[in-house]
C-alpha positions in Angstrom: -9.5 15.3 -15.4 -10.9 15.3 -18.9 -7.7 14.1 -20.4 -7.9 11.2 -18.8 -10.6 8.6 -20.7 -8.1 10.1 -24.0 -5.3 8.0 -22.7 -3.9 5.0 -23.7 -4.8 2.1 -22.1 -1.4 1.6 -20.6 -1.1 5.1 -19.2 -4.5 4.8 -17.6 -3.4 1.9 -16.1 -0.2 3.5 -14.6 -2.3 6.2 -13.5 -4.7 3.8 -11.5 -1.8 1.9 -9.8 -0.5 6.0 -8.3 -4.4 6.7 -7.3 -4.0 4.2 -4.8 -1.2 5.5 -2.6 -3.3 8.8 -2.5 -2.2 12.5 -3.7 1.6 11.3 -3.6 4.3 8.8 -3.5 7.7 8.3 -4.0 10.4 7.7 -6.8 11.8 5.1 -4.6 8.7 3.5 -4.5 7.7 3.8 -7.9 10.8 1.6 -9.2 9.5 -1.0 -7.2 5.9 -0.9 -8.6 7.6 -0.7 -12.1 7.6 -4.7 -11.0 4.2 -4.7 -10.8 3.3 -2.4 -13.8 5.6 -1.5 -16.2 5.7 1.5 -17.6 5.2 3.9 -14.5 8.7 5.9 -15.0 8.8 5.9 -18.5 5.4 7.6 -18.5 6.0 10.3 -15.5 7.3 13.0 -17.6 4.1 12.8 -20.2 2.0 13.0 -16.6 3.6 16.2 -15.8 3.9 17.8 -19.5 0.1 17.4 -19.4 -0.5 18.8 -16.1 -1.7 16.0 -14.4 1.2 14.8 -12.2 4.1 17.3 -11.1 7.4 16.6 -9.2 9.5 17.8 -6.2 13.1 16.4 -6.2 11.8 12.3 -5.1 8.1 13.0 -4.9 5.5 12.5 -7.5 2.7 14.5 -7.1 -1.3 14.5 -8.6 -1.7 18.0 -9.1 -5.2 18.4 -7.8 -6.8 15.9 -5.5 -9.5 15.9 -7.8 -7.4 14.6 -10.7 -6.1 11.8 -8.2 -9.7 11.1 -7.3 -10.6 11.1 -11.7 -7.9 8.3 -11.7 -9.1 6.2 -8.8 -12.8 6.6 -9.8 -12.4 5.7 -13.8 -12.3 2.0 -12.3 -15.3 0.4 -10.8 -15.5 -0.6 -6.9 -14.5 -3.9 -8.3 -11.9 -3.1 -10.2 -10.2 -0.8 -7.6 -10.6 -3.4 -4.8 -9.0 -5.9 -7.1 -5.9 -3.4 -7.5 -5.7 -2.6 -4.0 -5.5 -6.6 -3.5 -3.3 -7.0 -5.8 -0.6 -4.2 -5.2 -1.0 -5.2 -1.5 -0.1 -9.2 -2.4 2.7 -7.7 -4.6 4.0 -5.4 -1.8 3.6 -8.2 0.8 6.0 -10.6 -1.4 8.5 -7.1 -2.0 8.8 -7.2 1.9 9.0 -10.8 2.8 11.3 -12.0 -0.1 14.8 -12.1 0.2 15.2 -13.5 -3.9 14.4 -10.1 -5.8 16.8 -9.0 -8.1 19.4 -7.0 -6.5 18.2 -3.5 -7.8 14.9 -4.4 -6.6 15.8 -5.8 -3.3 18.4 -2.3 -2.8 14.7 -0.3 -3.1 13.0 -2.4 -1.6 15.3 -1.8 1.5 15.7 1.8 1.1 12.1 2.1 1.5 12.3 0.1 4.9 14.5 2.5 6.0 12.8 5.9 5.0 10.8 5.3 8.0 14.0 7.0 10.0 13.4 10.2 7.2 11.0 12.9 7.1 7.8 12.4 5.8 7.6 10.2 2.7 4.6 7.5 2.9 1.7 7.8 5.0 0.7 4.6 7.1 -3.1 4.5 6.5 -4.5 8.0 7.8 -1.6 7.8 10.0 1.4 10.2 9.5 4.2 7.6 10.1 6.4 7.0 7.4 6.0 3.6 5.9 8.0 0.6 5.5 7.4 -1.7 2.4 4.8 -3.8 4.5 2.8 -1.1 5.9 2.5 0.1 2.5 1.3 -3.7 1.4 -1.0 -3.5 4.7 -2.7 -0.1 3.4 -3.6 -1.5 0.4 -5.0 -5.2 1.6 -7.1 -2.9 4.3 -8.4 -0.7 1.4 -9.0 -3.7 -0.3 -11.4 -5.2 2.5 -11.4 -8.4 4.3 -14.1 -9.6 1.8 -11.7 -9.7 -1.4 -10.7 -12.7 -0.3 -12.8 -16.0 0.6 -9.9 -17.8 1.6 -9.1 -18.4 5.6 -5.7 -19.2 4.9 -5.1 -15.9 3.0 -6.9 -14.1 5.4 -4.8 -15.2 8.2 -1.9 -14.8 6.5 -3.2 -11.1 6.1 -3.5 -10.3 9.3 -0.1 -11.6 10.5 1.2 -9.0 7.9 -1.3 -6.8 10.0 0.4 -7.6 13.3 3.8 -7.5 12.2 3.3 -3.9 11.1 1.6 -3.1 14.0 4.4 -3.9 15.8 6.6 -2.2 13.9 4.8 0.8 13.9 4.9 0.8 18.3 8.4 0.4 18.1 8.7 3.9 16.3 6.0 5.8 18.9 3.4 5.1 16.1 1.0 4.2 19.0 -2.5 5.2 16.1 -0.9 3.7 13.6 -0.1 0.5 15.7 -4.0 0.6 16.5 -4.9 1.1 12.7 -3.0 -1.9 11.9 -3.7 -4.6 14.9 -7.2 -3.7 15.1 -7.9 -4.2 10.8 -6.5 -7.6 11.8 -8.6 -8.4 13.6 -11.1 -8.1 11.0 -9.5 -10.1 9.2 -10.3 -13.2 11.5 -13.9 -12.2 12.3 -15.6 -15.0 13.7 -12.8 -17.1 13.3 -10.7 -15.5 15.8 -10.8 -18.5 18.2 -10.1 -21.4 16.2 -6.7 -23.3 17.6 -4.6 -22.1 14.9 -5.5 -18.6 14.9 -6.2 -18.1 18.8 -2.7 -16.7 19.6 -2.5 -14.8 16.5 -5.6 -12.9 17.9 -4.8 -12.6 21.2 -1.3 -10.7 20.3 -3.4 -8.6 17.6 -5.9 -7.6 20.8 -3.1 -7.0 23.2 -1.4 -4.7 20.0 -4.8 -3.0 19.9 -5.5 -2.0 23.4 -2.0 -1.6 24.6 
């Protein structure tokens, strides 16, 4: 944990982008954050020469969840709520975009389908393996319904919120259905019953109690 205010800025930075998918993640995923921040694969075997990452065939490991919890705690509140938001938004635009370039839009689709493999991602607290937009949920929920002051955005949210909600029942994720429907409903707060976001609500509600 001490060798991590002697890295370079960059590497820091790459470090703080793995801190928020938790002790692990994925190669497959990590190509598609190299999008986001470049620099991630180029960087992993330094990680593991120094002992702070390790890796197992696909999987990228912290090596203690301490050292995970060093990464994510060398930002401020601020500054890792920002990240969250902004890896969600980036996530979000991975899963609804059909104009990435085609390497990107191959991983993009291979994560979609790792839900049908053995553990991989974790949805939330949930153990149901992720598609691209539950992973852009998780991090829009771990950045908090505040991060954003605009209604618009936060309605758009939570339909990303429903739709993987959805998703997740389809698969027998019935907790990790709940997770997701009821966090959108956060997301509308006292706004639930305005006309244009009444039956949004209503089909997170039904999600959530179903």
């Amino acid at each position: 944990s001490s060798k991590l205010m002697a890295l370079p800025i960059e590497s820091l930075r790459s470090l703080h982008v793995l801190s928020c998918f938790g002790i692990q993640t994925d190669m497959s995923l990590l190509n598609v954050l190299e999008g986001y921040q470049a620099g991630i694969i180029e960087s992993l075997d330094a990680f593991v020469e120094q002992g702070i990452l390790d890796r197992a065939g696909p999987i990228v490991i912290f090596t203690h969840d301490l050292i995970q919890q060093a990464a994510a705690e060398s930002m401020s509140s601020d500054e890792r709520h920002l990240l969250h938001f902004q890896l969600g938004q980036y996530l979000g635009m991975v899963a609804n975009t059909n104009s990435l370039p085609e390497t990107a839009s191959l991983v993009a689709a291979s994560i979609g389908q790792m839900r049908l493999e053995d553990t991989v991602f974790n949805a939330g607290s949930h153990s149901l393996t992720s598609s691209t937009m539950a992973l852009a949920c998780d991090q829009i929920i771990l950045a908090g319904p505040e991060a954003t002051s605009d209604f618009s955005q936060k309605q758009h949210f939570a339909s990303w919120l429903l739709r993987a909600g959805k998703d997740a029942s389809r698969h027998s994720g019935f907790r990790a259905a709940f997770y997701y429907h009821s966090r959108g409903i956060s997301f509308l707060n006292d706004d639930c019953w305005r006309d244009d976001n009444c039956n949004l609500y209503l089909d997170l509600h039904e999600g959530a109690v179903r």
